[in-house]
Backbone as JSON Lines, residues from 0, in Angstrom:
{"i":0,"aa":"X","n":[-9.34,-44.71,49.85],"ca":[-10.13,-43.54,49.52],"c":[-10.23,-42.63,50.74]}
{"i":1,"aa":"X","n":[-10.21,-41.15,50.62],"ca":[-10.16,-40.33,51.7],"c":[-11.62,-40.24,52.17]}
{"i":2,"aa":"X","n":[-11.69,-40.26,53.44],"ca":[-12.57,-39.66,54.11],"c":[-13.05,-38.57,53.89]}
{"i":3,"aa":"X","n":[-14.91,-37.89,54.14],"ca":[-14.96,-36.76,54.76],"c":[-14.44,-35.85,55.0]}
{"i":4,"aa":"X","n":[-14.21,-36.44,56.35],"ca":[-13.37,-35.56,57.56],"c":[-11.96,-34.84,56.56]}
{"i":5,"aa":"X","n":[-11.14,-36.0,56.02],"ca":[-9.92,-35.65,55.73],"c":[-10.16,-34.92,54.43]}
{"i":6,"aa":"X","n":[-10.88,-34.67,53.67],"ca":[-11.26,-33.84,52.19],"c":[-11.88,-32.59,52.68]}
{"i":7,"aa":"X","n":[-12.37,-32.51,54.25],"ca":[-12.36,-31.36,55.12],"c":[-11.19,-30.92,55.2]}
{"i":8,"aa":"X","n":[-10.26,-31.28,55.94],"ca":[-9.12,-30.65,56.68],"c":[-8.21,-30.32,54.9]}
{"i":9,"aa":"X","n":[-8.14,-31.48,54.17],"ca":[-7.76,-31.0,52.41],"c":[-8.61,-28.98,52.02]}
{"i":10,"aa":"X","n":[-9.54,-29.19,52.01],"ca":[-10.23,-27.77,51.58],"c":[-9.99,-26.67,52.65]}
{"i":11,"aa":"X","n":[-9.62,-27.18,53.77],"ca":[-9.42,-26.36,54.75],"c":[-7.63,-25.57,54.51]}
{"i":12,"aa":"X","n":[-7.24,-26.54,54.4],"ca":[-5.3,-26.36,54.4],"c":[-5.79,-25.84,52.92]}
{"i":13,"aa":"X","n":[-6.47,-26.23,51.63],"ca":[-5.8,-25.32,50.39],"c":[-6.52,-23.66,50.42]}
{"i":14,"aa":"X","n":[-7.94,-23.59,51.15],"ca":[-7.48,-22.14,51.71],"c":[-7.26,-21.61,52.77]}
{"i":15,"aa":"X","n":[-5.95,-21.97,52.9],"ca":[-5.03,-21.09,54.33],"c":[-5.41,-21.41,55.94]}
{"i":16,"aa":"X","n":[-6.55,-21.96,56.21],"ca":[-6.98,-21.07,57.21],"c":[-7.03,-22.23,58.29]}
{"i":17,"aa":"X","n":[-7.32,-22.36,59.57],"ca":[-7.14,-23.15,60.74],"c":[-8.66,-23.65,60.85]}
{"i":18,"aa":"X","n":[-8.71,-24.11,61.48],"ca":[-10.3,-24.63,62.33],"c":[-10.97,-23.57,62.73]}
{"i":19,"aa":"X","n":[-10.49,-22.81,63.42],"ca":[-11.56,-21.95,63.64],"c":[-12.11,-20.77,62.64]}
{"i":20,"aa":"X","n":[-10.87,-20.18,62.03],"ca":[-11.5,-19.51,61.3],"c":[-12.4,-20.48,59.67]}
{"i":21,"aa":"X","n":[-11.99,-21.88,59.27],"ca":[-12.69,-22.24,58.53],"c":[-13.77,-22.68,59.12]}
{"i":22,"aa":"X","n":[-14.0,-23.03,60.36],"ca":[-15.26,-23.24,60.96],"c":[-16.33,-21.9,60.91]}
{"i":23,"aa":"X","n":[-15.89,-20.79,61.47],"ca":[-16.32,-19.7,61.32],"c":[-17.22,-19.14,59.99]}
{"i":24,"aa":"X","n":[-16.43,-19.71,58.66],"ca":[-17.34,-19.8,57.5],"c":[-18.62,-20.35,57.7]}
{"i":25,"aa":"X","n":[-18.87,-21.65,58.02],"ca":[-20.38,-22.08,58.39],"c":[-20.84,-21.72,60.46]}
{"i":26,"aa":"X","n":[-20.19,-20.71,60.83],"ca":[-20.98,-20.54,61.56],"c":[-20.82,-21.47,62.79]}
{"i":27,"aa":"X","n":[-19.8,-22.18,62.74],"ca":[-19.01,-23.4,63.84],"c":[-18.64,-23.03,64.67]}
{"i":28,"aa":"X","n":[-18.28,-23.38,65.7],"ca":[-16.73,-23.53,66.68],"c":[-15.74,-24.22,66.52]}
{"i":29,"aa":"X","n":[-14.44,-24.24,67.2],"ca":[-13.46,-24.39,66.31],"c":[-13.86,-26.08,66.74]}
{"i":30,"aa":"X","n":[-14.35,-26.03,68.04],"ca":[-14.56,-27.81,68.21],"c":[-15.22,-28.67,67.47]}
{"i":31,"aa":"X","n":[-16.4,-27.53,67.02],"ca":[-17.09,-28.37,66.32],"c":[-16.56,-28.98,64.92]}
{"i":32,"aa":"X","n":[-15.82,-28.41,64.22],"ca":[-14.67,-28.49,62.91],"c":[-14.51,-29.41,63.04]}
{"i":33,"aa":"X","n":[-13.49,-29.64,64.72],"ca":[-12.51,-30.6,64.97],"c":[-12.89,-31.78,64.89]}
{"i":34,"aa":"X","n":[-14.64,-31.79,65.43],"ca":[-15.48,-32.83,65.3],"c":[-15.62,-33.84,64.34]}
{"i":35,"aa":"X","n":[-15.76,-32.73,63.27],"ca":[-15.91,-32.83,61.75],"c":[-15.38,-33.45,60.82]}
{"i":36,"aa":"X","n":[-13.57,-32.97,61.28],"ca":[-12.12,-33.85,60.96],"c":[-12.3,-35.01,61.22]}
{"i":37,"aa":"X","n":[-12.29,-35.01,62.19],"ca":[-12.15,-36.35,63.03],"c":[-13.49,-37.36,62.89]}
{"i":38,"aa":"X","n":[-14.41,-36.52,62.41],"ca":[-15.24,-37.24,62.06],"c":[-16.59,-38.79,63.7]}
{"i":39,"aa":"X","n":[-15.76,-37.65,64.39],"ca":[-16.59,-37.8,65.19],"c":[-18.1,-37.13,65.55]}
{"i":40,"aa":"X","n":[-18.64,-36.46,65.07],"ca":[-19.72,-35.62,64.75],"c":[-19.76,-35.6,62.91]}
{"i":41,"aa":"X","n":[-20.75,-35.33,62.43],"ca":[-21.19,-34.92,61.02],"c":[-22.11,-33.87,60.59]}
{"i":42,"aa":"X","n":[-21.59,-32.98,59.87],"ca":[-22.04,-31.2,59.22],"c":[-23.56,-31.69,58.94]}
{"i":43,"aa":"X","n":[-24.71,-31.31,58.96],"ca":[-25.54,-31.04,57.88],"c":[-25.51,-30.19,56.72]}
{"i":44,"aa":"X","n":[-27.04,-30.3,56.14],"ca":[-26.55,-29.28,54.72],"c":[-26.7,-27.68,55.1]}
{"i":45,"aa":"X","n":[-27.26,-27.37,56.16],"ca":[-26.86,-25.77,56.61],"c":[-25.46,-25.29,56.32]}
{"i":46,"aa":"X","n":[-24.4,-26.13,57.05],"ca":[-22.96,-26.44,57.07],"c":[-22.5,-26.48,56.23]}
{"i":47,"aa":"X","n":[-22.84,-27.22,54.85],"ca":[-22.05,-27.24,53.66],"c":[-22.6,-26.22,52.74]}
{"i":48,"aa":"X","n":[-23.63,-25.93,53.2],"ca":[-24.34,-24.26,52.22],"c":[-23.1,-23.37,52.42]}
{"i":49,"aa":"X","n":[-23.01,-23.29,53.86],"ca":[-22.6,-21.85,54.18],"c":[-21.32,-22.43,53.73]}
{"i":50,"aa":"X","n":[-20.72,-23.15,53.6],"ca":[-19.03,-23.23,52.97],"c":[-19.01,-22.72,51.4]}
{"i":51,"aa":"X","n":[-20.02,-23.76,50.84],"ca":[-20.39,-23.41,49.46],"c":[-20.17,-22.04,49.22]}
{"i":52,"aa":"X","n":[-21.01,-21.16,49.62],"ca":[-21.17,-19.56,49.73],"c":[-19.78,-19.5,49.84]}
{"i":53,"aa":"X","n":[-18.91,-19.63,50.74],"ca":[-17.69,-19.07,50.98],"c":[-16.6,-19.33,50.24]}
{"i":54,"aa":"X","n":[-16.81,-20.36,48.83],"ca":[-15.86,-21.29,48.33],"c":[-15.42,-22.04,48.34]}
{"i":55,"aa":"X","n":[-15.58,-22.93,49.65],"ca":[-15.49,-24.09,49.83],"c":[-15.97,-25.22,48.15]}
{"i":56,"aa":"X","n":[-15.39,-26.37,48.15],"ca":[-15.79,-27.06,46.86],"c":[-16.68,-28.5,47.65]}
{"i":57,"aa":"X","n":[-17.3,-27.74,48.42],"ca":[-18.32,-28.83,48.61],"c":[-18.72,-30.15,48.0]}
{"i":58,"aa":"X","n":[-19.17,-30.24,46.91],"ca":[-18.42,-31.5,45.87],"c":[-17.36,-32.28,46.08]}
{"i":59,"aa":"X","n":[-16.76,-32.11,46.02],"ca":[-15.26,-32.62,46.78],"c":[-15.13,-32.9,48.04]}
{"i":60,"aa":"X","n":[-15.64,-31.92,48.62],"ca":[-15.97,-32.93,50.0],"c":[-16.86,-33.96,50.37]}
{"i":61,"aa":"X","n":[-18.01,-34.21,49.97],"ca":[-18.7,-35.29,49.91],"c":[-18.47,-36.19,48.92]}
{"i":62,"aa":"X","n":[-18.23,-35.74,47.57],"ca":[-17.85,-37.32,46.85],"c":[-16.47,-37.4,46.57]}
{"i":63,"aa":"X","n":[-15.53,-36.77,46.39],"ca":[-14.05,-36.92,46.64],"c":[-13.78,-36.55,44.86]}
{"i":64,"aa":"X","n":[-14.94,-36.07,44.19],"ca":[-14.96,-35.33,42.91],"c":[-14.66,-33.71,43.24]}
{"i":65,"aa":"X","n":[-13.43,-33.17,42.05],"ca":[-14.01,-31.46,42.34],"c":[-14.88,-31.09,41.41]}
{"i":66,"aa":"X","n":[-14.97,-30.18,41.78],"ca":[-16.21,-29.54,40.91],"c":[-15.79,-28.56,39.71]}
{"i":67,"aa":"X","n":[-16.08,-29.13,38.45],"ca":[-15.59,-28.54,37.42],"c":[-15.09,-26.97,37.22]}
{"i":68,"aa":"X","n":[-14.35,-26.39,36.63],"ca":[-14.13,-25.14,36.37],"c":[-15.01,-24.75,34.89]}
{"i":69,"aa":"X","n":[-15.71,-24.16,34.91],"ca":[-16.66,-23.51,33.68],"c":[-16.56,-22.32,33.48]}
{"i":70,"aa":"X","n":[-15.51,-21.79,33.93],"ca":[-14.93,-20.37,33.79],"c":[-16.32,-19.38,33.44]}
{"i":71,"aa":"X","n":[-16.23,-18.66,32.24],"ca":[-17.4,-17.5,32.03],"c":[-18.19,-18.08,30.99]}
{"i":72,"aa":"X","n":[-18.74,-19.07,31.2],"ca":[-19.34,-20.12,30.13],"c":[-21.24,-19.44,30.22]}
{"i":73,"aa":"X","n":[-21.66,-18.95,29.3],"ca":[-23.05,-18.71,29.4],"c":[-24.26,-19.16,29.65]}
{"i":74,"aa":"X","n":[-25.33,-19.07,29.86],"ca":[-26.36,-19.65,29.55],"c":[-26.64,-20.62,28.26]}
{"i":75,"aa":"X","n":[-26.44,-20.17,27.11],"ca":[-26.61,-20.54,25.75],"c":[-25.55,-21.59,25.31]}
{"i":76,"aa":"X","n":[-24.3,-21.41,25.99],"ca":[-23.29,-21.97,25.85],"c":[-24.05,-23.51,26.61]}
{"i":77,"aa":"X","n":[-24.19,-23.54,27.85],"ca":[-24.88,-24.62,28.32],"c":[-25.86,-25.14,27.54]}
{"i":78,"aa":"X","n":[-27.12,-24.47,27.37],"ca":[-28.23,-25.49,26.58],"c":[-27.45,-25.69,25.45]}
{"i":79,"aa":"X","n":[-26.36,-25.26,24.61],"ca":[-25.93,-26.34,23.6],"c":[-25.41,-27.12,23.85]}
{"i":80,"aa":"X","n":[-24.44,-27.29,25.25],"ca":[-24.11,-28.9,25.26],"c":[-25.23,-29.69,25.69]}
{"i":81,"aa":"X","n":[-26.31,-29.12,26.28],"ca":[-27.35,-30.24,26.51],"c":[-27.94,-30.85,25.42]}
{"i":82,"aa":"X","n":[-27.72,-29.63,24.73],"ca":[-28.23,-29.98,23.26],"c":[-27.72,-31.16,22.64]}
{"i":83,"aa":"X","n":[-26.39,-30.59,22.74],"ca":[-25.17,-31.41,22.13],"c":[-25.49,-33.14,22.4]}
{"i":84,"aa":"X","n":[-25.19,-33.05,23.69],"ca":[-25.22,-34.42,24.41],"c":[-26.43,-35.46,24.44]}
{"i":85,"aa":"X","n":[-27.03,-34.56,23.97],"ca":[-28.62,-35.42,23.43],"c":[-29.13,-35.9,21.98]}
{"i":86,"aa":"X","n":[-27.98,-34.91,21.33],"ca":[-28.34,-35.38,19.7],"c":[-27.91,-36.53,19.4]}
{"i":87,"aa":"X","n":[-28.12,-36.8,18.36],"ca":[-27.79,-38.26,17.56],"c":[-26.59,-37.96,16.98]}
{"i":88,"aa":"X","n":[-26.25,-39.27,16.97],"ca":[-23.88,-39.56,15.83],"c":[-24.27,-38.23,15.05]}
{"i":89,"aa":"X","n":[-25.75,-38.85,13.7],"ca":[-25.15,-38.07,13.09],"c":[-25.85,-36.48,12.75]}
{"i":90,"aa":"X","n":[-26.18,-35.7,13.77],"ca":[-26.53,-34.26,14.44],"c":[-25.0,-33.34,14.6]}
{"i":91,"aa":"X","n":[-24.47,-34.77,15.99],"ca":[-23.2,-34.69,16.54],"c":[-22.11,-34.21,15.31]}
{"i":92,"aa":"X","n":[-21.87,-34.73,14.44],"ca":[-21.32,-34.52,13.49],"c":[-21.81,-33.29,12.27]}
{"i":93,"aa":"X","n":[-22.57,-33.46,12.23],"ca":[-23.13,-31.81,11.28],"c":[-22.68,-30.76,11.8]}
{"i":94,"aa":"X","n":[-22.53,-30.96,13.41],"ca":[-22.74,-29.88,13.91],"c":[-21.05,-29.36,13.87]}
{"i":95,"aa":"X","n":[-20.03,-30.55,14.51],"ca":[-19.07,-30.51,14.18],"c":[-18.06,-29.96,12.9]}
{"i":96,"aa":"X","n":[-18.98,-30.61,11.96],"ca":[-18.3,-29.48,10.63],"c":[-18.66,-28.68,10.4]}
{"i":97,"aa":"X","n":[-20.08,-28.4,10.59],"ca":[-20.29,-26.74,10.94],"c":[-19.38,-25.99,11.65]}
{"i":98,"aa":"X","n":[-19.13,-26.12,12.71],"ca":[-18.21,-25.54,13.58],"c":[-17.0,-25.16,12.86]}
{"i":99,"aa":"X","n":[-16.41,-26.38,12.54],"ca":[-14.82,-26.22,12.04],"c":[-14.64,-25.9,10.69]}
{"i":100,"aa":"X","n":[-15.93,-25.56,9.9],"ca":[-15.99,-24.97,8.37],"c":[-15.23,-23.92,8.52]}
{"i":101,"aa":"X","n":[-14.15,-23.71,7.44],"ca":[-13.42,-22.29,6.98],"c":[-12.15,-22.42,8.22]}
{"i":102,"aa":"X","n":[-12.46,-23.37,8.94],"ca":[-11.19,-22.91,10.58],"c":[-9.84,-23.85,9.55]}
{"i":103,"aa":"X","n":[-8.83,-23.63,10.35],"ca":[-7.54,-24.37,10.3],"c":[-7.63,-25.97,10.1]}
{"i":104,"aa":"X","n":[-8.54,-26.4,10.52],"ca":[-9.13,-27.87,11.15],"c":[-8.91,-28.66,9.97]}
{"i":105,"aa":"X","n":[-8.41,-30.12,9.83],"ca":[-8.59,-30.7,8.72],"c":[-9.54,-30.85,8.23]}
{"i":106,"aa":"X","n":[-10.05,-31.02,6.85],"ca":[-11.52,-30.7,6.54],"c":[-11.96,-32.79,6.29]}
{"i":107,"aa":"X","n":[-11.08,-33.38,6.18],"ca":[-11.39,-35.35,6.4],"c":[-11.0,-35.13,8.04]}
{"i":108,"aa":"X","n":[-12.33,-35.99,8.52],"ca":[-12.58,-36.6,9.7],"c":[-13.45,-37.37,9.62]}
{"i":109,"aa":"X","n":[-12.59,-38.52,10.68],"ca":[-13.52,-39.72,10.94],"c":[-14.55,-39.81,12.16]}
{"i":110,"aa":"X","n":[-15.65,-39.77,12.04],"ca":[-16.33,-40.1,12.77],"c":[-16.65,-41.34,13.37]}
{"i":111,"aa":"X","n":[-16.51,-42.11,14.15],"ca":[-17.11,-43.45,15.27],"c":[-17.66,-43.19,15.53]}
{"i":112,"aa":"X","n":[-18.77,-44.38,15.94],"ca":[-19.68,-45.03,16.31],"c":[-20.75,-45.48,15.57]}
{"i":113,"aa":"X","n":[-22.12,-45.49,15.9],"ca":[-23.36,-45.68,15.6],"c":[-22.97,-45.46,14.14]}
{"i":114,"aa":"X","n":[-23.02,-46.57,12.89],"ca":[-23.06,-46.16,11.53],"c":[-21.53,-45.58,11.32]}
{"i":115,"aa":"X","n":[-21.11,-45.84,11.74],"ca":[-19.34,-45.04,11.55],"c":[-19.43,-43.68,10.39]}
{"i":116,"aa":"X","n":[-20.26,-42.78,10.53],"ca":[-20.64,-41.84,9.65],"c":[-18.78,-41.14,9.59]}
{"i":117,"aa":"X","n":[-19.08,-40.54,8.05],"ca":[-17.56,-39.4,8.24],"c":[-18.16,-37.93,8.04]}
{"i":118,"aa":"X","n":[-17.37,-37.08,9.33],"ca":[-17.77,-36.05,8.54],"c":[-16.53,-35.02,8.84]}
{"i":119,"aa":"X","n":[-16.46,-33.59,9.34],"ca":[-15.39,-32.74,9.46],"c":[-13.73,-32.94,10.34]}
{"i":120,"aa":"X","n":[-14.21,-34.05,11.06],"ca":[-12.98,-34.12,12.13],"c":[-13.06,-35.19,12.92]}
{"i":121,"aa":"X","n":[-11.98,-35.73,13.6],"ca":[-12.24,-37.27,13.99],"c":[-12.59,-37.06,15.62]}
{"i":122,"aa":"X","n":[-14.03,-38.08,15.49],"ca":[-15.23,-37.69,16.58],"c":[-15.26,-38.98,16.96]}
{"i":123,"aa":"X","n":[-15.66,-39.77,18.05],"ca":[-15.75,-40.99,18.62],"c":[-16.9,-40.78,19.87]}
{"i":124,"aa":"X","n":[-17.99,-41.56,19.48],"ca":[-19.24,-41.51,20.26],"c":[-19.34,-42.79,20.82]}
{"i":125,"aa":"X","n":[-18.58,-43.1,22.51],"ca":[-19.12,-44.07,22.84],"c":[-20.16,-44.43,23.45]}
{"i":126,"aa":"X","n":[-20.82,-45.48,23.9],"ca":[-21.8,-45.79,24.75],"c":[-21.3,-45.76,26.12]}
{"i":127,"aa":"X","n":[-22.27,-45.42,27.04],"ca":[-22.13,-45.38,28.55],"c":[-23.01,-46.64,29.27]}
């Protein structure tokens, strides 16, 4: 598993730029970066703000996850997947053939899980 340091110098090389000027984003020297790499010294969260701000995927640098793309996704768009992700199989599924009523979509779908309900399209709800 990569390091830190090295998911630093990764975000650093995919935008363009050297130590100093990616240091320069949070306000560094180029030593201090180097520090950073090397992992002989460690950023606080001042440090990873100011990258954040700049584009840095901060996420990725601390857990070695990137950070999703949600393109122009709304407000409303969000509270329905919270929505979503909180309802019950069979909510999950109403909602589903709601959705895909009148579309192209096959109108038999199997639904899994909880009660193996059927409803518009084949849905699979596992447990975590």
């Amino acid at each position: 598993m990569m390091s830190v340091g090295a998911r630093l110098v990764e975000e650093r090389k995919r935008l363009g730029l050297n130590q100093a000027d990616f240091g320069a984003l949070a306000d560094c020297a180029r030593n201090t970066q180097a520090n950073y790499e090397r992992e002989e010294r460690y950023p606080d969260s001042k440090y990873f703000s100011k990258l954040a701000a700049k584009g840095v995927d901060v996420l990725y640098v601390l857990t070695g996850r990137r950070t999703p793309d949600v393109g122009d996704i709304t407000n409303d768009e969000l509270e329905l997947i919270k929505l979503y992700r909180s309802a019950p199989l069979a909510v999950k599924a109403a909602v589903f053939a709601a959705l895909t009523a009148g579309s192209s979509a096959s109108n038999s779908i199997n639904v899994s899980g909880q009660g193996n309900r059927v409803a518009g399209r084949d849905f699979h709800e596992s447990k975590k």
